[in-house]
matplotlib code that plots the C-alpha trace (Angstrom):
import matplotlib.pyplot as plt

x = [64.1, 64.4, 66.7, 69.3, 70.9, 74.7, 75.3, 79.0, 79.3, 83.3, 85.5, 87.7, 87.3, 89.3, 89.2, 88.1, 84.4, 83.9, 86.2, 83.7, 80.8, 82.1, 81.9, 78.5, 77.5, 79.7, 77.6, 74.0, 74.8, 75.6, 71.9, 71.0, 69.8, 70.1, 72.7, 72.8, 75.6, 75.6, 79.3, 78.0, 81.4, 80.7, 77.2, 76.6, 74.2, 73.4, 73.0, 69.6, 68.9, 65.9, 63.7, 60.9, 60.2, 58.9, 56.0, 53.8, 54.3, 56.9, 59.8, 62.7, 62.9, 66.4, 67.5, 70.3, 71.8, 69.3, 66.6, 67.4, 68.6, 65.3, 63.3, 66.2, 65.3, 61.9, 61.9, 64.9, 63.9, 66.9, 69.5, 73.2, 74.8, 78.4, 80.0, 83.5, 82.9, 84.2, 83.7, 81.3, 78.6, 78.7, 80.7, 79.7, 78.7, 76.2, 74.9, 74.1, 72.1, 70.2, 69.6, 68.4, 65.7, 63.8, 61.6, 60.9, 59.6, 57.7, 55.8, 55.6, 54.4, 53.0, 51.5, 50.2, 49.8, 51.5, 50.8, 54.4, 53.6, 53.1, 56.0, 55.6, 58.6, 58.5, 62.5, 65.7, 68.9, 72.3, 74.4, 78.4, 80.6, 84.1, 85.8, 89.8, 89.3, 88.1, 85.5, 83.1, 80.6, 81.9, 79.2, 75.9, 75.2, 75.7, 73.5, 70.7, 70.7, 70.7, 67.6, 65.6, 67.0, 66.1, 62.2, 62.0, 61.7, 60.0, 63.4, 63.7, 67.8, 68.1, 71.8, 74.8, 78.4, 80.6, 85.0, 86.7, 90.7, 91.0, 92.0, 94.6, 93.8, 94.5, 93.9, 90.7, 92.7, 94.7, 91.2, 89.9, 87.2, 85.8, 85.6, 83.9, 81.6, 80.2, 80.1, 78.2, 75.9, 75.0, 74.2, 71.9, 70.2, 68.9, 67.4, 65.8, 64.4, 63.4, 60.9, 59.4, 55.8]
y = [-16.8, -15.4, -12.3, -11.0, -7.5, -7.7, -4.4, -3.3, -0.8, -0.3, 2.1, -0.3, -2.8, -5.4, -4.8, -8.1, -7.4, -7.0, -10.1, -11.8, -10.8, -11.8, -15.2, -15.3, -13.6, -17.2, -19.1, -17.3, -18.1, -21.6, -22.1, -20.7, -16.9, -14.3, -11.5, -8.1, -6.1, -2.6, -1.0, 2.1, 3.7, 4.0, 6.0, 10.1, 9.9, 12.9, 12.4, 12.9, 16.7, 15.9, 18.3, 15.5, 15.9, 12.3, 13.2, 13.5, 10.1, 8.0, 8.5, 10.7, 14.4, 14.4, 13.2, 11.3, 7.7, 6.6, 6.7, 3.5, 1.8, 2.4, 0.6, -2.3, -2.5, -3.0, -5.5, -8.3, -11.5, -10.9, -8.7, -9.2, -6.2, -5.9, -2.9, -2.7, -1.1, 2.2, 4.0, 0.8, 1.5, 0.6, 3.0, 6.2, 5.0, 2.5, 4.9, 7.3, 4.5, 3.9, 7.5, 8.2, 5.0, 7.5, 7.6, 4.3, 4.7, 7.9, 5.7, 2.6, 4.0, 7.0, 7.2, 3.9, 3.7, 0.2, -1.2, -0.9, -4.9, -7.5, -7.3, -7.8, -9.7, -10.3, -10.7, -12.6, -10.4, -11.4, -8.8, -8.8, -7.1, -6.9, -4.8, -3.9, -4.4, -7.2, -4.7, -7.1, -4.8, -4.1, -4.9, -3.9, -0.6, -1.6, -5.0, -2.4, 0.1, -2.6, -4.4, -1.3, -0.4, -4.1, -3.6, -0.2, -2.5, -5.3, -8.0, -9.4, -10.2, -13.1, -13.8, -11.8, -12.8, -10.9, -10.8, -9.3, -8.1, -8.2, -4.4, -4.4, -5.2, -9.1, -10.0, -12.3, -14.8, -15.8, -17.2, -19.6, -20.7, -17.3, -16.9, -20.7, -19.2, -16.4, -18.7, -21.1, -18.7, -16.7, -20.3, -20.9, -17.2, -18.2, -21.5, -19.3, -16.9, -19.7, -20.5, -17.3, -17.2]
z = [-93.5, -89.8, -90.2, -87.4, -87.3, -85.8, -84.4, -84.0, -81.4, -80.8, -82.5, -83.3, -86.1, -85.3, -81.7, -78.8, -79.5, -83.0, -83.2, -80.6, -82.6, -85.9, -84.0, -83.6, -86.9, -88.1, -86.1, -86.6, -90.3, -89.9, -88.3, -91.1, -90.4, -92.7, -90.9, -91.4, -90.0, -89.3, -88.3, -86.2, -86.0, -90.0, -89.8, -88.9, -86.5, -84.3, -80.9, -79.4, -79.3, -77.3, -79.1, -79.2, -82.9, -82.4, -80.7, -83.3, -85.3, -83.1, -85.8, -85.1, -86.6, -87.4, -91.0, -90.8, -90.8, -87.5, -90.0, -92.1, -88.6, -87.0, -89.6, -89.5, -86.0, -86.0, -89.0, -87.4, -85.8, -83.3, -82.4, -81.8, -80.1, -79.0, -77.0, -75.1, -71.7, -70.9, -67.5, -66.7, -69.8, -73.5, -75.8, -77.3, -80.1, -78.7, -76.4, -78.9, -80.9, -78.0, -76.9, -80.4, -80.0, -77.5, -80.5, -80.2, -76.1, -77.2, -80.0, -77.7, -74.7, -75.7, -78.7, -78.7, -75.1, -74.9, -71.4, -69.2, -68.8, -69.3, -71.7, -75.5, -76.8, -80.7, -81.4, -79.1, -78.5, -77.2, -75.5, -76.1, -73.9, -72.8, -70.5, -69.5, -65.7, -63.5, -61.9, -60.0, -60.9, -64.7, -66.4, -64.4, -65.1, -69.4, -68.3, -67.3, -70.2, -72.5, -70.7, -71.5, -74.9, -76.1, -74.9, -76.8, -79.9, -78.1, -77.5, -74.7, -73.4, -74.1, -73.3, -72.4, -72.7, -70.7, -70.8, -68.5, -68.5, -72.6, -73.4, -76.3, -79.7, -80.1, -76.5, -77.5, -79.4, -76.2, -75.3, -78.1, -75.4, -75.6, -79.6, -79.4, -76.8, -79.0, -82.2, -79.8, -78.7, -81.8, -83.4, -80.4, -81.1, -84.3, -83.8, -80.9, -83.5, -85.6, -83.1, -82.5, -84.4]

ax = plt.figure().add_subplot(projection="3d")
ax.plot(x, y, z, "-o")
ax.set_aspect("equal")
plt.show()
């Protein structure tokens, strides 16, 4: 069974995009994947103290919660990760998950001098976001550090939902289309995974 690793990466709980991904965790299962879901506000892990400990073997020097994460990462058939948006990136918490997958790029692309393309894509992720504003350019510069956080452990984006002007805890359920949406398109992840050899 195809397994898919639900990353929750607000601080709130039962904020707009945990309730989004919820959603598509529902709907992942309903295909029939096995979901794992991982709460980051709920681990201690460091930030990256960029003291490249990782050069030797590709795994990250400092003991902590990251550890067990990184091996979760590399073992899923897909990814679901969902951030809220603040100052136009993903949260702190996010970002600190994917500062701390520099490993990751130091044994890709380093150690075992992985090519910079073509690209390797062995797992399917879908990107949830939602944001306060109505930026027009809200979600770009989290669109981009996603793209490259996904090919550290070779997943290629392979959908984003993006929601604009939800801020207050509760704001989601005033849009049913939206919840529908996520269920829809975390259903649609696994049969993708499911046909990944």
């Amino acid at each position: 069974m195809k397994t898919t690793l639900a990353i929750y990466g607000s601080p709130r709980r039962k904020g707009n995009t945990a309730s989004l991904l919820k959603r598509a965790v529902e709907g992942a299962l309903q295909a029939g994947a096995q979901v794992e879901e991982v709460v980051l506000r709920d681990l201690k892990i460091s930030p990256c103290l960029e003291i490249y400990g990782c050069r030797k073997t590709g795994r990250c020097a400092i003991q902590d919660d990251f550890q067990g994460l990184y091996d979760r990462l590399l073992a899923c058939d897909g990814l679901m990760l969902a951030s809220p948006i603040f100052f136009y990136t993903v949260s702190a918490h996010t970002k600190i998950l994917m500062d701390r997958c520099q490993s990751l790029w130091v044994k890709k692309y380093w150690i075992d001098k992985n090519p910079f393309s073509p690209k390797i894509v062995k797992r399917k992720g879908l990107f949830i976001a939602v944001g306060a504003t109505r930026g027009k350019k809200l979600f770009d510069g989290a669109l981009l550090t996603v793209r490259y956080f996904f090919d550290t452990f070779d997943a290629e984006l392979w959908q984003s939902l993006f929601y604009r002007g939800l801020d207050f805890e509760g704001d989601i359920f005033e849009h049913p289309e939206y919840l529908q949406e996520a269920y829809s398109s975390g259903h649609a992840l696994a049969q993708a995974e499911a046909c990944i050899i």
